[in-house]
C-alpha positions as CSV (number, residue, x, y, z in Angstrom):
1,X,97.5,-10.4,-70.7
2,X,96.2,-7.3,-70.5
3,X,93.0,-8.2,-71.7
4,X,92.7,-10.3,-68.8
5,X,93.3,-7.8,-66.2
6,X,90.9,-5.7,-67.5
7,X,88.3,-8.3,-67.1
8,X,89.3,-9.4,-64.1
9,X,89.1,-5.5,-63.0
10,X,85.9,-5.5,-64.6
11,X,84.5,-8.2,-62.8
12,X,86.2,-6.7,-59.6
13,X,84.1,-3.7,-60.0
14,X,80.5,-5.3,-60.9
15,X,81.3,-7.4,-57.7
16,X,82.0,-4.3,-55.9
17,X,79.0,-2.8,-57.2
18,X,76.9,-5.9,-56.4
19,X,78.1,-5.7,-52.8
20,X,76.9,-2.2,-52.0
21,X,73.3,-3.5,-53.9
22,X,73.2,-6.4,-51.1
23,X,74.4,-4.7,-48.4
24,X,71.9,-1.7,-48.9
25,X,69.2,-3.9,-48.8
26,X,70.7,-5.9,-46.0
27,X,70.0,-2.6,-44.0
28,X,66.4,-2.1,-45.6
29,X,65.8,-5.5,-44.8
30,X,66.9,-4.6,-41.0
31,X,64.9,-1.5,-40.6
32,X,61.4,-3.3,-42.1
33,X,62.3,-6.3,-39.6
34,X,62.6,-3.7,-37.0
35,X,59.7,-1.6,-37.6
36,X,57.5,-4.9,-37.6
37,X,59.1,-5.9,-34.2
38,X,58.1,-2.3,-32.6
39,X,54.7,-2.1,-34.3
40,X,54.3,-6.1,-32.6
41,X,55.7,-4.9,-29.5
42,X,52.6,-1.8,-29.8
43,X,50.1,-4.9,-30.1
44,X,51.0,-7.0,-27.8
45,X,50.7,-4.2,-25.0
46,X,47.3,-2.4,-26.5
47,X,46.3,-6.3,-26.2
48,X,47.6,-6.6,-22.3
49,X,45.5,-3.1,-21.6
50,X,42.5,-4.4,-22.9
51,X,42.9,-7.7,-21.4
52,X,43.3,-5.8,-17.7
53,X,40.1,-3.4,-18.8
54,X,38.3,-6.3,-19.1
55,X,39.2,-8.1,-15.8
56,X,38.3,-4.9,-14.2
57,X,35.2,-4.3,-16.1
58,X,34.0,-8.2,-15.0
59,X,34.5,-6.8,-11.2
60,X,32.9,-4.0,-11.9
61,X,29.8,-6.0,-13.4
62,X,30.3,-8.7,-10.5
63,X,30.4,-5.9,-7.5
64,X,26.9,-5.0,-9.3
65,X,25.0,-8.3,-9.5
66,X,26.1,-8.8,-5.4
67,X,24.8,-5.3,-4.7
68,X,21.3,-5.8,-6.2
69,X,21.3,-9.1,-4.8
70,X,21.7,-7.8,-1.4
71,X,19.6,-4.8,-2.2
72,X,16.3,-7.4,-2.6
73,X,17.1,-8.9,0.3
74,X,16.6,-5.8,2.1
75,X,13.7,-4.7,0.3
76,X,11.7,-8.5,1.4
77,X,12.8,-7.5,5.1
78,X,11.5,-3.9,4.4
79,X,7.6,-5.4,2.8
80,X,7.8,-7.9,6.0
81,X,8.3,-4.9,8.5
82,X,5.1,-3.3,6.5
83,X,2.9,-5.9,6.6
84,X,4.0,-5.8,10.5
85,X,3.0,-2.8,11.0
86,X,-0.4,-2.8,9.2
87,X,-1.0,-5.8,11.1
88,X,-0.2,-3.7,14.4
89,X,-2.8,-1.2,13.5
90,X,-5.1,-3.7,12.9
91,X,-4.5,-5.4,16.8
92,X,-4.5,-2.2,18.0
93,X,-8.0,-1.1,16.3
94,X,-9.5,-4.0,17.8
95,X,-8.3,-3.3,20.9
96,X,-9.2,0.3,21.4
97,X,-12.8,-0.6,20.1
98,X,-12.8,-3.3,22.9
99,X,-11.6,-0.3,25.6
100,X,-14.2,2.0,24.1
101,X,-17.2,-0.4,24.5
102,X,-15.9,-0.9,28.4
103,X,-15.7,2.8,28.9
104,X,-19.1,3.1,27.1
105,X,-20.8,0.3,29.2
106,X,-19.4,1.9,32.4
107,X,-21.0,5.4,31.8
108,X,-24.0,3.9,30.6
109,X,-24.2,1.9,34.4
110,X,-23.3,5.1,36.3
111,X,-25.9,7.1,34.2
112,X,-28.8,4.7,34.6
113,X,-28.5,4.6,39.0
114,X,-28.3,8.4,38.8
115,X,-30.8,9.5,36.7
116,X,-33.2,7.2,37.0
117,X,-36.3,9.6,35.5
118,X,-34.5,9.7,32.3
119,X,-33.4,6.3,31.7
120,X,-35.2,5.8,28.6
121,X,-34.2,8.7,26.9
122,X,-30.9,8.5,27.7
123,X,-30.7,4.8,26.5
124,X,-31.9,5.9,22.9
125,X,-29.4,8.6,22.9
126,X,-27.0,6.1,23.8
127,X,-27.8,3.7,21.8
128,X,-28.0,5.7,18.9
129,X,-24.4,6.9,19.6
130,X,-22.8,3.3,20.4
131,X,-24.0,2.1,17.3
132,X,-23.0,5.5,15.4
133,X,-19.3,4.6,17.2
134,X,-19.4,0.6,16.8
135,X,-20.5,1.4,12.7
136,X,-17.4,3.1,12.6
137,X,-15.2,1.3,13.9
138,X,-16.2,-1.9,12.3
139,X,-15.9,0.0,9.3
140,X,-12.3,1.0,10.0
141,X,-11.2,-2.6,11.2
142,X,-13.2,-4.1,8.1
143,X,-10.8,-1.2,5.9
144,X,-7.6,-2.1,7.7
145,X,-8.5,-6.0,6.8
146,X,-9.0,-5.9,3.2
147,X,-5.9,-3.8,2.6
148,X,-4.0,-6.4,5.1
149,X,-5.3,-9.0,3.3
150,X,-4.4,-7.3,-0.4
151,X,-0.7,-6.6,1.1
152,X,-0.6,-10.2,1.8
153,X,-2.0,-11.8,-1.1
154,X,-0.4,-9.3,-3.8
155,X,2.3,-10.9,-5.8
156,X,4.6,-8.4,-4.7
157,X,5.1,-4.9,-3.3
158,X,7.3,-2.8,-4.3
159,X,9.8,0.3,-3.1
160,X,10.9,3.0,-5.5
161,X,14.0,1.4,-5.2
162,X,13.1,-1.6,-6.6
163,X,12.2,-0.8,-10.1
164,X,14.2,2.5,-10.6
165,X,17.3,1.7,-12.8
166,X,20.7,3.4,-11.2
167,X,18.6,6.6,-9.9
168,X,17.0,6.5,-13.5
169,X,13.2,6.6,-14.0
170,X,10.9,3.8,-13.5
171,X,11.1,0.8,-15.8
172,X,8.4,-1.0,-16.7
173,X,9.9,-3.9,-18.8
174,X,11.8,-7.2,-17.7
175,X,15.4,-6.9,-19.2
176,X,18.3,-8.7,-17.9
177,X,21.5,-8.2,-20.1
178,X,23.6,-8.9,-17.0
179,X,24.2,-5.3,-16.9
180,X,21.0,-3.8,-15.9
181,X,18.4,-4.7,-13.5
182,X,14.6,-4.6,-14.2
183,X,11.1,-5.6,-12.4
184,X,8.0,-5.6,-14.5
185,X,4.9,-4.7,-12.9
186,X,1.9,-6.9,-13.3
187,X,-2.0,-6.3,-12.3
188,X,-2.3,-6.3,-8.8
189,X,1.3,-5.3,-7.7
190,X,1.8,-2.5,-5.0
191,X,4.2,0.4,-5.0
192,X,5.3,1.6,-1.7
193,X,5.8,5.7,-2.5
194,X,7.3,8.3,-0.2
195,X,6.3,11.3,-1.9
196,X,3.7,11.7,-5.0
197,X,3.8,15.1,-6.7
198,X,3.1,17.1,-10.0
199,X,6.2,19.3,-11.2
200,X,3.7,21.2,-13.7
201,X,4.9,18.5,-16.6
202,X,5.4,14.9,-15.3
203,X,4.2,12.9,-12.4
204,X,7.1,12.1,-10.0
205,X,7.4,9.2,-7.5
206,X,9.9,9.6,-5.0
207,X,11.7,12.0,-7.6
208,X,11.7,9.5,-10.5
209,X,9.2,10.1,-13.5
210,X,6.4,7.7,-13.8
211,X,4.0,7.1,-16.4
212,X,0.8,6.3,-14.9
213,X,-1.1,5.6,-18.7
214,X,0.4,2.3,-17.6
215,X,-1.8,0.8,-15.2
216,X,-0.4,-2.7,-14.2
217,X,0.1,-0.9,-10.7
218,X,-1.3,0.8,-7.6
219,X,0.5,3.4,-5.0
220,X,0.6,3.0,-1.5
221,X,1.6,6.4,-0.1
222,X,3.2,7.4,3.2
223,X,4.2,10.6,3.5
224,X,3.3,13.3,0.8
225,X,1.0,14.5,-2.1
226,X,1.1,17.9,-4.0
227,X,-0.4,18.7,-7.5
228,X,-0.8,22.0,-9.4
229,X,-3.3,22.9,-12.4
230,X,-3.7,19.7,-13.4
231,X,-6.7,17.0,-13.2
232,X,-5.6,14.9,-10.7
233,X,-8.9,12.3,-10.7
234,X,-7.3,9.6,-12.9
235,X,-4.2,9.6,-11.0
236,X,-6.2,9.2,-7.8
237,X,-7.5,6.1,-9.0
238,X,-4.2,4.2,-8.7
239,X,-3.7,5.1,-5.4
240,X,-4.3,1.7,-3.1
241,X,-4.3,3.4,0.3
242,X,-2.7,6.8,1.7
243,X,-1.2,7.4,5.0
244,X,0.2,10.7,4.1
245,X,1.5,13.4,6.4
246,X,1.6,16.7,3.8
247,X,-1.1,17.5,1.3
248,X,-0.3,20.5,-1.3
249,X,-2.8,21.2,-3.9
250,X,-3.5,24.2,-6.0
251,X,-5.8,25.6,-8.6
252,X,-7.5,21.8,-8.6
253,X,-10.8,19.9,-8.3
254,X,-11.7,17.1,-6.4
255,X,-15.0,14.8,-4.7
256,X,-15.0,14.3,-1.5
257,X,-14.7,10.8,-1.6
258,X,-11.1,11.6,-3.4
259,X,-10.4,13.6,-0.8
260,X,-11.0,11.3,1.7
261,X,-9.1,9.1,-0.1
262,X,-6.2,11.0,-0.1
263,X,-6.4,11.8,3.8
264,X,-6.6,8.1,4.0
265,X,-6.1,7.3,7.8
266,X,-6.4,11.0,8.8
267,X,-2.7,11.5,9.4
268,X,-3.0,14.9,8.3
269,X,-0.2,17.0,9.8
270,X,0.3,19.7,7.0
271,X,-2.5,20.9,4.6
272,X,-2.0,23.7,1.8
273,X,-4.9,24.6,-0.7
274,X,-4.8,27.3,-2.8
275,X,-8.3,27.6,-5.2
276,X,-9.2,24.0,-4.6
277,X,-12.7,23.4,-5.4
278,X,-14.1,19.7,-3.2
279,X,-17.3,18.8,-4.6
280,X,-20.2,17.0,-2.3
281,X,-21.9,13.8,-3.4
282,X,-24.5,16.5,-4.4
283,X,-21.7,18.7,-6.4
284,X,-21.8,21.7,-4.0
285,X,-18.9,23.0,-3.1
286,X,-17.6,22.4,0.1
287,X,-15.5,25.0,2.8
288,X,-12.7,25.0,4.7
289,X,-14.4,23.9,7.7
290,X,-15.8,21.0,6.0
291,X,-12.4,19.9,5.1
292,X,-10.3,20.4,8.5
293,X,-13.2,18.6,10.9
294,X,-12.1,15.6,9.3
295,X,-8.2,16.2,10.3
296,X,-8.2,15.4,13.7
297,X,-4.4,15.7,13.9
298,X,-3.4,18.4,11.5
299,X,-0.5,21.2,12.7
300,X,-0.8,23.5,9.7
301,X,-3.9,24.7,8.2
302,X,-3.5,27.2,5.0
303,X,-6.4,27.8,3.0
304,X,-6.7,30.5,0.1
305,X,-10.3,31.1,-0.2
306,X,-11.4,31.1,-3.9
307,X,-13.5,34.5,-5.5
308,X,-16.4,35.0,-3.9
309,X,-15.8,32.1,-1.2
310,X,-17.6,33.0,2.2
311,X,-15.3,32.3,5.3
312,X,-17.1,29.3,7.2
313,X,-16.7,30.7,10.7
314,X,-20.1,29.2,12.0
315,X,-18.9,26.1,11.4
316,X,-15.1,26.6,12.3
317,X,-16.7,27.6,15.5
318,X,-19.1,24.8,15.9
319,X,-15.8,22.1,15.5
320,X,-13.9,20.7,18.5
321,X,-10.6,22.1,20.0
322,X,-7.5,20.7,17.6
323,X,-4.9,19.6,20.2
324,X,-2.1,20.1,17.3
325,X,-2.8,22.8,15.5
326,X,-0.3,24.9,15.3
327,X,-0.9,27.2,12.6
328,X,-3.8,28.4,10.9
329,X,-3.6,30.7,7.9
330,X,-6.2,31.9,5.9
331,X,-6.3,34.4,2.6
332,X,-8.4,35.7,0.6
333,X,-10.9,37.1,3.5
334,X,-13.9,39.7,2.6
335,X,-15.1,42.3,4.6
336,X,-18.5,40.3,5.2
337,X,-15.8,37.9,7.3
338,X,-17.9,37.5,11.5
339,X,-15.2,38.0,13.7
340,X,-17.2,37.5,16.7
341,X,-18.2,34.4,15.5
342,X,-14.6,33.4,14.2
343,X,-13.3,34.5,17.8
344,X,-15.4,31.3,19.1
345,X,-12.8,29.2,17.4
346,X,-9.8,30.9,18.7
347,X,-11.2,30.8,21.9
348,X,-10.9,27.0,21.5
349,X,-7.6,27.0,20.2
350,X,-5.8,29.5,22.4
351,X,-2.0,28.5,21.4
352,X,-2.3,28.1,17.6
353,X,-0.2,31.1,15.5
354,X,-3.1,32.6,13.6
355,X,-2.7,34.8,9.9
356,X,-5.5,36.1,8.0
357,X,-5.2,38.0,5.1
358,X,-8.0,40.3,4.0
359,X,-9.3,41.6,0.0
360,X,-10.8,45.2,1.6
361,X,-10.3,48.3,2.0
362,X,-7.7,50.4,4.4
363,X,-10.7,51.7,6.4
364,X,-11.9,47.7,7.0
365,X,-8.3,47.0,8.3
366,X,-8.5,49.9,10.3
367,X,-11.4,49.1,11.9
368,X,-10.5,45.5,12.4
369,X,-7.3,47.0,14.4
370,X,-9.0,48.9,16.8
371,X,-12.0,47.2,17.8
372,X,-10.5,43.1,17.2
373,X,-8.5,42.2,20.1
374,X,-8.6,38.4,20.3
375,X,-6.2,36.8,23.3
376,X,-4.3,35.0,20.9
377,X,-1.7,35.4,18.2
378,X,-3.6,37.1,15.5
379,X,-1.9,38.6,12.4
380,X,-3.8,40.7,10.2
381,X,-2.9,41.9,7.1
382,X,-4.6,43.8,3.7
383,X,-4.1,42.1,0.3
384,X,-3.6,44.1,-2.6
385,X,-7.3,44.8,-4.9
């Protein structure tokens, strides 16, 4: 009997301890299981983020595709209003030629029943004039033509705009990952360019840095042009045509023909060289008065004469009054400057703001001051030897 309770007591007590085994991993068991529910929980909400950063990142991607959409839309209506325009310039060539022939026959009646003595002289004069005039003109009509006709015909014309990723630089290869948005030029193709200029390292259209060893392209500019210490001949060559407003150059040299090329239709408001050498079709150097006869509507004239440049004031006195010239500033002057000569020019342009800075002496200044005393507004001022 009593071995019996002591097995049954036994047996109570390996049950007992059997219990505590089981119910200590009953609470293991709970705590794993609840671990794995909060670590499932953790997933299924990163999951639900990234899910909604998606969605939002399609919009985003969607909001873009409609933007550029609409973007080249605008830019068609924008080449349409150019090709307007040039078109307008054309009419209105033609039509101003036509005026200018009716004026010209008119004059030519009036001057034949008045002087009668010197009709024949007067008609070779004339002549010689009217075809000077109609050679001209047919020349700038023919011009205005061939670049209508090459706006029309190209297979497409670009703005800055156009081919500039997000503000970035200019692209120049077609990739469309549905992210980003790219135009590749080909041979022929025009870019339409507010502002071409030289920031001492890189060529910038409109702000954005081009590469022009790639040469699928050509440059239509409109407004502006500046370059400094660098050689600016290769670049001209992509230009298609200029209408600029404001040239800038500085320590550069250039033909005339580039030069002319750059003034394109003579729209010239705002000209600043500073040692710019423009080489004749012979390779003489030509003067400031050389370069602003053929800128019939220029505001601001600033010219730094280069070392041992003679100031052209024969020839700035020969030229025509310039109806908007506003200012006229020139540097660099020597003493051997004629301002007797120079005061023929001033004479003819009575309003403009005049500044000439002289490489003398005091006692050449203080001459100037007491024996120059022009009717316009004339600062003078010494520059340091």
């Amino acid at each position: 009997m009593d071995e019996l309770q002591a097995a049954l007591e036994q047996q109570e007590e390996t049950m007992t301890k059997q219990h505590k085994i089981y119910k200590k991993a009953k609470t293991e068991n709970d705590e794993e299981i609840s671990r794995l529910k909060d670590d499932l929980n953790d997933e299924m909400s990163k999951c639900v983020a990234e899910r909604a950063h998606l969605i939002q990142t399609c919009g985003s991607l969607k909001s873009g595709i409609n933007y550029f959409k609409k973007d080249l839309e605008e830019s068609k209506d924008s080449r349409a209003k150019e090709i307007g325009k040039l078109q307008a310039q054309l009419n209105e060539a033609r039509q101003q030629k036509e005026e200018d022939d009716r004026e010209k026959c008119n004059d030519e009646i009036i001057q034949s029943t008045n002087v009668i003595s010197c009709i024949s002289n007067n008609n070779e004069e004339s002549d010689k004039e009217d075809d000077e005039e109609k050679s001209k003109l047919k020349a700038k009509i023919f011009e205005l033509n061939s670049i209508l006709i090459k706006l029309m015909n190209t297979k497409r014309v670009f703005k800055v705009k156009d081919v500039a990723v997000l503000g970035g630089p200019i692209c120049y290869d077609l990739l469309d990952d549905g992210v980003r948005y790219f135009f590749k030029f080909k041979l022929g193709e025009i870019l339409i360019v507010d502002k071409l200029e030289y920031d001492t390292e890189k060529w910038l259209v409109d702000g954005r840095y081009v590469n022009f060893n790639y040469d699928g392209f050509e440059l239509f500019l409109t407004n502006e042009f500046s370059a400094n210490n660098i050689h600016i001949s290769p670049v001209l060559q992509n230009i298609f045509y200029s209408t600029i407003k404001n040239l800038c150059l500085q320590n550069v040299t250039i033909t005339y023909s580039e030069y002319m090329k750059l003034i394109g239709t003579r729209n010239i408001a705002n000209l600043r060289f500073s040692n710019v050498t423009v080489k004749d079709e012979d390779g003489n150097d030509m003067d400031a008065g050389d370069l602003i006869k053929e800128l019939p509507n220029i505001e601001t004239f600033q010219y730094v004469l280069k070392n041992d440049e003679k100031t052209p004031s024969e020839k700035l006195a020969a030229l025509p009054p310039f109806s908007k010239l506003c200012e006229f500033k020139l540097h660099g002057i020597e003493e051997d400057f004629d301002f007797n000569v120079f005061h023929e020019f001033v004479k003819k342009n009575p309003t403009v703001k005049y500044f000439l800075s002289f490489f003398c002496s005091f006692e050449f200044i203080e001459n100037i001051a007491k024996n120059f005393h022009p009717f316009a507004d004339v600062t003078i001022c010494k520059e340091n030897f």
